[in-house]
N, C-alpha and C positions, 0 to 999 in steps of 0.2 A: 702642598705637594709632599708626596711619601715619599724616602729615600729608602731603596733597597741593596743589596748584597745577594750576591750567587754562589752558591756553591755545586761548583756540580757545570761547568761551561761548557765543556765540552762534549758532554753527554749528548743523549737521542732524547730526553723529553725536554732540555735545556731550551728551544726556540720557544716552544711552547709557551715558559712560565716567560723569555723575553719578549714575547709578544702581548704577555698578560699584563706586565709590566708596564710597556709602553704604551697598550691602549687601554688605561687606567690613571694616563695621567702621571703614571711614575719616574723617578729618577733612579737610574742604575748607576752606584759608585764603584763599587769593588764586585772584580768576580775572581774566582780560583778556579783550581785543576791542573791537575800535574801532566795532565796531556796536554799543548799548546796550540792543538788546531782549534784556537777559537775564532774566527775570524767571522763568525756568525753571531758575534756583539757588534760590529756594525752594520747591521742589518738596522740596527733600532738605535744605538748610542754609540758618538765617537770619543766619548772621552772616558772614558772607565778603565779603573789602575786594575790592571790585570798582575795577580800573584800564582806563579807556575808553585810556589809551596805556601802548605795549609797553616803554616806557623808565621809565614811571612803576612797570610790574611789577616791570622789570628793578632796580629802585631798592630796593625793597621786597625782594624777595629777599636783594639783598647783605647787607639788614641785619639781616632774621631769619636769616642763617648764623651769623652772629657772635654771636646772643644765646643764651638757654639753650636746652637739647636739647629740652624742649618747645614751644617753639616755631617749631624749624626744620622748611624742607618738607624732605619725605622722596624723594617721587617728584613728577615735572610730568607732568601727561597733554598731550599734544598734539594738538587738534582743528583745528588749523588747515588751509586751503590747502595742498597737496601741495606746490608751490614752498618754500613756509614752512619745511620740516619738518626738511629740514639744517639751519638757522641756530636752529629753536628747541629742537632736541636738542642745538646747542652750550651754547646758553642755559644750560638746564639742568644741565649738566654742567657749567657754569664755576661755578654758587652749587652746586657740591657734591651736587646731587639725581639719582639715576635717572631715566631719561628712559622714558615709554611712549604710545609716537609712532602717531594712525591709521594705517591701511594706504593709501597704500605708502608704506615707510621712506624711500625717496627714489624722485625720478622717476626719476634718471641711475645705473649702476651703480659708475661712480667716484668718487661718492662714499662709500660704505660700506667701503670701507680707512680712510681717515682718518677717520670716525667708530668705527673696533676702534679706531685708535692712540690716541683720543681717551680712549675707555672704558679702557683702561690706565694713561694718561696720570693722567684722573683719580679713579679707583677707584668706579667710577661703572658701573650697568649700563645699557643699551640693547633696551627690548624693545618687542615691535610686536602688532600683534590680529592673528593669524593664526585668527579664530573658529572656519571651518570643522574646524579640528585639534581643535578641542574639541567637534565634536556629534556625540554618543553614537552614533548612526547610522552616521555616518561614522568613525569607529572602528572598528565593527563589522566594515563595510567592508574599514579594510585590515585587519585580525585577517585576514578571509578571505582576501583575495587573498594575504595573506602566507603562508596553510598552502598553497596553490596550487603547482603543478610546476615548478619552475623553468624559465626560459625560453616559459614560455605567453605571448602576443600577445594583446591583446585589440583590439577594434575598439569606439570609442568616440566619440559626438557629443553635444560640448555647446551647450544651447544658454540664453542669457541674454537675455531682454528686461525692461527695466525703463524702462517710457516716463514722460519727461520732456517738458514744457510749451518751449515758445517759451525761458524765460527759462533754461534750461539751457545754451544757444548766445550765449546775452550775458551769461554769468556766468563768473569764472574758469574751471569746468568744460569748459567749448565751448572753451579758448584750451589747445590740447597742448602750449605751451611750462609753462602754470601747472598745468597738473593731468596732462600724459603721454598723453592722451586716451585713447579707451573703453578701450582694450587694458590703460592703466595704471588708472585711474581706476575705472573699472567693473567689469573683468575682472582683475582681479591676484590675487584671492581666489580666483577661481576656477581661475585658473593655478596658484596655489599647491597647493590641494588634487592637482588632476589628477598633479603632479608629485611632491606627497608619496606620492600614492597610487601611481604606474608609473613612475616613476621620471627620471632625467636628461633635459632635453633634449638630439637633434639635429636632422635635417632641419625648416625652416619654410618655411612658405610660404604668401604673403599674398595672400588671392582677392580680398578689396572690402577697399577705404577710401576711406569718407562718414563727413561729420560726424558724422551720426548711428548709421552702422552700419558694421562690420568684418565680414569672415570670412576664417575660413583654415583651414590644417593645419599639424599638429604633429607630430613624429616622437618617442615619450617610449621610454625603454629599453623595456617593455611594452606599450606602445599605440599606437595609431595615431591620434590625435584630429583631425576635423572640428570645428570652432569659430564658433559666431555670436554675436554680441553686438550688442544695438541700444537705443537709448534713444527709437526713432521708433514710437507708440502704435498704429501701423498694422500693425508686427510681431505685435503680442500675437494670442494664439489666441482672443482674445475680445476684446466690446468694454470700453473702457474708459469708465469712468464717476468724475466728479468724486467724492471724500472714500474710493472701491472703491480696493481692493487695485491695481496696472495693472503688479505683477513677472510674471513668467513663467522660470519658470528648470528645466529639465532635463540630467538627466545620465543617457544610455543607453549602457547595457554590456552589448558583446555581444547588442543586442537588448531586454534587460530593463533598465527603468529604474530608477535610484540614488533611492528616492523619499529626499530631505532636508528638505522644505517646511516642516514644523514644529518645533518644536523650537527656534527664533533667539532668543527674548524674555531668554534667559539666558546667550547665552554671551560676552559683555562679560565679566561677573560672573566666568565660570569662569577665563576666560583673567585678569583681576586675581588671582584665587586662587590661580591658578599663578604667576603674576606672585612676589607677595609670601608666597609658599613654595619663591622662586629658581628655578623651573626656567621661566620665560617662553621667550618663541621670540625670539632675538635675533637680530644683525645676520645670521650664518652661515646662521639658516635662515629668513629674509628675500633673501637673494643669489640662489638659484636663480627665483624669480618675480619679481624685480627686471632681472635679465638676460634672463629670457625675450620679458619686455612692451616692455623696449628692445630687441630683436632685432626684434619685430613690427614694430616701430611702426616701426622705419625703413627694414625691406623693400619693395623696388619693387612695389605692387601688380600682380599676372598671373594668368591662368589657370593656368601651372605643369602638373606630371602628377599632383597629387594629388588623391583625391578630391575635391568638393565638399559644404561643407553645401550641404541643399537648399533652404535659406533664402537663400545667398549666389546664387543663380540669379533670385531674382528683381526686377524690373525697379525701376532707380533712379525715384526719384519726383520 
């Protein structure tokens, strides 16, 4: 049995990793967070030493290394703050644990050398939710495009709305020094996959940036991608209504749509599975969608000559 640690309990993608957690067979010891409404640790485990401070974890830690092998953590899940996720994947790897850090492994791409040298350093591995890679659909997917004729071009638009309240723009999230903004934050999953799936980037180029909404283009070894992402509930192709679904998300190829919608409630789960059967998605294949969303994010907003989405056309509010 694996013994784990949480950082990050309080948060919105927190259930998630404690769900992955405990249908893998794992033991949750220690969680943190300095906010206290955790009470969504017994959902899955009733005996876990909950530390409202990161030093009182950090404490706790050093001293179940030293004790016996059943009681050391194994792996730290980290839910925290995007800013957060360098320092508490050092964390980790200083009391001896594998680290399995939300998306994205960090905002900036230089940091990820010195977290490999780290993971060598301390025999320690570093892996990340790359979910998308793990839904069966999407497999499917690139299976196809892989028997495909070499050199085939596709033409490709995605588009992502997932609307967010008032308090998204006064919470870390809204602040793109703390979270990378939408490009990093929102959109980094979906960079990833498009990247897995067509390969390298080159050419970008950045049509809108607002708080709330992005667009642009992407030039991948195989594709051409027009790109929108918005967290403004005015985007969504319907309306939105309090406790309703209010995601909206498409992926069209070629004309015909990449349907993915269903299918998410498990793939936390699969990706731990991979996880702790060694083959997670680590620092290396975290780097190509870490570099791409800091390429966006600091490109001068223009018109450019690349297509447009046709979402990116319409009028700032």
């Amino acid at each position: 049995m694996a013994n784990f640690a949480l950082i990050g309990s309080a948060g919105y993608i927190a259930p998630r990793h404690l769900k992955a957690i405990a249908g893998t067979g794992g033991r949750l010891l220690a969680a943190t967070d300095p906010h206290d409404s955790v009470g969504v640790l017994d959902r899955h485990f009733l005996d876990v030493k909950y530390f409202p401070e990161i030093e009182r974890f950090d404490r706790f830690m050093e001293k179940v290394r030293r004790g016996p092998e059943e009681g050391r953590v194994h792996y730290v899940s980290i839910c925290s703050p995007n800013y957060l996720h360098d320092a508490h994947i050092r964390l980790a790897l200083r009391v001896g644990a594998h680290a399995i850090c939300e998306k994205p492994l960090v905002i900036n791409p230089w940091n990820l050398d010195p977290l490999a040298r780290l993971e060598e350093e301390h025999g320690c591995r570093i892996s990340t939710i790359l979910q998308l890679r793990a839904h069966p659909e999407l497999i499917e997917v690139k299976r196809r495009l892989a028997e495909e004729t070499a050199g085939r071009r596709h033409e490709v638009q995605l588009t992502y709305v997932t609307g967010r309240g008032p308090w998204y723009h006064a919470s870390w999230k809204g602040n793109e020094e703390r979270s990378g903004g939408l490009a990093t934050n929102i959109g980094i999953h979906l960079f990833d996959l498009l990247l897995w799936l067509f390969g390298p980037a080159g050419r970008v180029e950045l049509h809108v940036k607002e708080p709330s909404r992005m667009a642009g283009f992407v030039e991948l070894e195989r594709a051409d991608v027009r790109w929108f992402l918005s967290v403004d509930v005015d985007d969504l192709p319907f309306e939105a209504k309090p406790g309703a679904s209010t995601t909206h998300r498409s992926i069209d190829v070629d004309g015909a749509e990449v349907e993915f919608s269903e299918g998410f409630a498990d793939l936390h789960t699969r990706v731990y599975e991979r996880i702790l059967e060694g083959k997670g998605f680590g620092v290396e294949d975290a780097r190509p969608s870490v570099e791409l969303a800091h390429r966006i994010r600091t490109s001068p907003p223009g018109r450019g000559s690349a297509p447009r989405h046709p979402l990116a056309e319409k009028e700032t509010r």
